[in-house]
N, C-alpha and C positions, 0 to 999 in steps of 0.2 A: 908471051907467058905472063907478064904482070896487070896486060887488061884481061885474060884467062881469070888470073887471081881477083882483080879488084869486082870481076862481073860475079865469079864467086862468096865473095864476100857478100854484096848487095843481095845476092839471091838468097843467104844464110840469114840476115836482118830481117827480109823481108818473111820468110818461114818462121822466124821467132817469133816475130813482133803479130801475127794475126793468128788469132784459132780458125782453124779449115774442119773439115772431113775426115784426117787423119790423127791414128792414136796413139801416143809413146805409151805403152806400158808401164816402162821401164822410170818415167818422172810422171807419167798419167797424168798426161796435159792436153789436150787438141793442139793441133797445130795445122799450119796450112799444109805441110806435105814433108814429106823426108829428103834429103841431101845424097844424090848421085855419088858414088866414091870416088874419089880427088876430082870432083867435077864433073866427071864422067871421061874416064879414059877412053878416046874410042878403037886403040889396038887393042887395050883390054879386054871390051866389051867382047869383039871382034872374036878374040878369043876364046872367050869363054863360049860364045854361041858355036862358034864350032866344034870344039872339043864337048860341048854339052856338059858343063861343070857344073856340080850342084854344092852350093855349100852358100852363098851369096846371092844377095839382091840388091845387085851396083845400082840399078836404079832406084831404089829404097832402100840406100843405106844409113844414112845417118842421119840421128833427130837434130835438128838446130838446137834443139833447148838443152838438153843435160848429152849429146854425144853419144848418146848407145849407135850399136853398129845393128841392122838387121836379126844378126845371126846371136846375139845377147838380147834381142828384144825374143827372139823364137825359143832360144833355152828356157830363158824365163818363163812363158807359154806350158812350154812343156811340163816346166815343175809345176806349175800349178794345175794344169789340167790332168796331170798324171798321178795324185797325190802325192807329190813327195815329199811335203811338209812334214808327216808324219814318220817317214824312211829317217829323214835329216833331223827330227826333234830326238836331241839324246845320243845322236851316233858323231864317231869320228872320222871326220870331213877334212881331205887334203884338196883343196883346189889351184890349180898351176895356171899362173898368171891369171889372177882373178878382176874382173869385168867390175866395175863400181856396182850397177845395177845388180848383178846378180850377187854381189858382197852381201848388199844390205839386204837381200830377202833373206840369202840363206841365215844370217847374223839373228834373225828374228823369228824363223825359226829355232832356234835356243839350242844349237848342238852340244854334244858333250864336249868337242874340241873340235875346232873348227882351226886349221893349218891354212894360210896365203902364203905362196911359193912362188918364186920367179927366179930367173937365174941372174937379174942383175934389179933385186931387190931395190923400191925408189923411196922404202919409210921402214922405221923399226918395227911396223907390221905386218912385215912382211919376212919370211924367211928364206934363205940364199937357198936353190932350190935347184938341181940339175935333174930332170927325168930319166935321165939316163942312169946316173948313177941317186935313187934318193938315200938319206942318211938315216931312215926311219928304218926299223926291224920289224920282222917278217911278221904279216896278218895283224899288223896296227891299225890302219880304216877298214871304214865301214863301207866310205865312199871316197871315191879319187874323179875329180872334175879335170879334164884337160880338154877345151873348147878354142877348137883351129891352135891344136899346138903341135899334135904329130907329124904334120908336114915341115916343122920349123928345126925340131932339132936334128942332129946330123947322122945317128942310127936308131932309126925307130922300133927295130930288132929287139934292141936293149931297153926302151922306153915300154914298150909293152910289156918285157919281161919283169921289168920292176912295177910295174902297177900290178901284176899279177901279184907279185910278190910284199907287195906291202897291206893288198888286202887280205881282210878275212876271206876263209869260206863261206860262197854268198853274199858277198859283198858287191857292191857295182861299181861300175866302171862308165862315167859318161864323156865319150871320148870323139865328138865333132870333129871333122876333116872334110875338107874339101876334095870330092870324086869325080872324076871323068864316067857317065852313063856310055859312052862309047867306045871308052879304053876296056879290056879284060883285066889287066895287069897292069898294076903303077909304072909309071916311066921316071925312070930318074940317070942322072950322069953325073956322077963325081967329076966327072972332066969342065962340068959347066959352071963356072965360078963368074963370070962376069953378070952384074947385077939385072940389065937391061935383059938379056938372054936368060935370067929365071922368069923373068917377070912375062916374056911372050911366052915362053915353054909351060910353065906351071901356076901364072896366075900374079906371083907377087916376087918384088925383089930378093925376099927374105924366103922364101919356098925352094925347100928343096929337092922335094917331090910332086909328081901329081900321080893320085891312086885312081885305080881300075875299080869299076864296080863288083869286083873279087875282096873290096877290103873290108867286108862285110866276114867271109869264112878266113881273113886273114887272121880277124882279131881272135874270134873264135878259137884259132891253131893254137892260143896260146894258154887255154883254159878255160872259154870262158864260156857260157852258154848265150845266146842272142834274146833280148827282150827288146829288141828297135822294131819301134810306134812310128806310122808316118803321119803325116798332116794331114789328109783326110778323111782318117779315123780317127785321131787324137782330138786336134782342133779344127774341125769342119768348118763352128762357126766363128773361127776368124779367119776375116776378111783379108787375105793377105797384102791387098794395095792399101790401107787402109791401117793395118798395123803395120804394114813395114815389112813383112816374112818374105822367105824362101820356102812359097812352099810344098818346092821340090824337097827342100831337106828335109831329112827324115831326122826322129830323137834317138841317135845312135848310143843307147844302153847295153850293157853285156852283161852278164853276173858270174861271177867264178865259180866255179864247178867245186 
């Protein structure tokens, strides 16, 4: 494990320290290539090519230079290739657990209120944030961000229902998760609490689901109408080895009815 880490480490130096082929968005730097995720787990991997999960690109996960992950360097893709600059100038913007990278775009876009939510807030900018239960009243945004967060909390039932319910009508909803193309129906077990056993079942120690490619007309069930854009009609021309994407992931938007 610690020459794992140290060979780790030297490959992180060695990706900062030279501009290559590849391109963070997210600090808009070259750099020689992106960072495998923890190294590259190989039961992970393992897994995911089986189950055919789309949500990550453990091989092009992380830039050495500023830390964005894949799936924050493809949002950000998305907002910009999708106009949303102009949706987010002037609207109120709740985003749950928000990404440094996509902080400081959306900030610059000039929202009317712009909300950082997490449920174990790390700076006074942030606000104590449960999606399941939020403390905002009903049809206050415009937009609600939650990117690879529905698989994390413990009834996602509830967490949709309150994003329906804190937006306006017409409002969106851009809400990233990680899906099984081969599952129907998400798989999950309350009974499976041991950390190692989510992490082969669903992807991550802190997962407590993995969704069917059904969770498309799940979100849908809840009000919403579907506007998810994939990447090769959105961003064709990015090069997904080269920026770092998934680009199987699709930009999973909804708009409330």
């Amino acid at each position: 494990m610690k020459i794992a880490s140290t060979c780790y480490y030297i490959l992180r130096r060695i990706f900062y320290r030279f501009p290559g082929k590849s391109y963070c968005i997210c600090c808009e730097r070259s750099i020689l290539g992106f960072l495998p995720f923890r190294g590259l787990d190989s039961q992970l991997c393992s897994m995911i090519k089986e189950f055919q999960i789309i949500g990550s690109d453990v091989m092009n996960f992380e830039c050495p230079r500023c830390g964005s992950s894949d799936r924050e360097r493809h949002l950000l893709a998305y907002f910009e290739c999708m106009g949303l600059k102009d949706i987010f100038s002037s609207s109120k913007i709740l985003h749950v657990a928000p990404e440094l990278g996509l902080s400081g775009w959306i900030q610059r876009c000039e929202p009317a209120e712009y909300v950082k939510g997490d449920l174990n807030p790390i700076s006074d900018e942030f606000s104590r944030l449960d999606l399941q239960d939020i403390v905002w009243e009903d049809a206050y945004f415009d937009v609600v961000i939650a990117n690879h967060v529905l698989e994390h909390v413990n009834n996602d039932d509830l967490a949709l229902r309150e994003i329906v319910r804190v937006l306006k009508p017409g409002g969106v909803a851009i809400v990233q998760t990680p899906y099984s193309d081969i599952l129907e129906h998400k798989f999950e077990d309350s009974n499976v609490v041991d950390a190692n056993t989510r992490r082969l079942l669903y992807g991550q120690e802190d997962h407590l689901r993995l969704y069917g490619r059904d969770i498309f007309e799940k979100i849908e069930s809840y009000g919403f109408k579907s506007k998810v854009v994939f990447h090769g009609k959105a961003l064709a021309h990015y090069d997904p080895i080269k920026f770092g994407m998934n680009e199987n992931e699709p930009f999973m938007c909804f708009q409330k009815i």
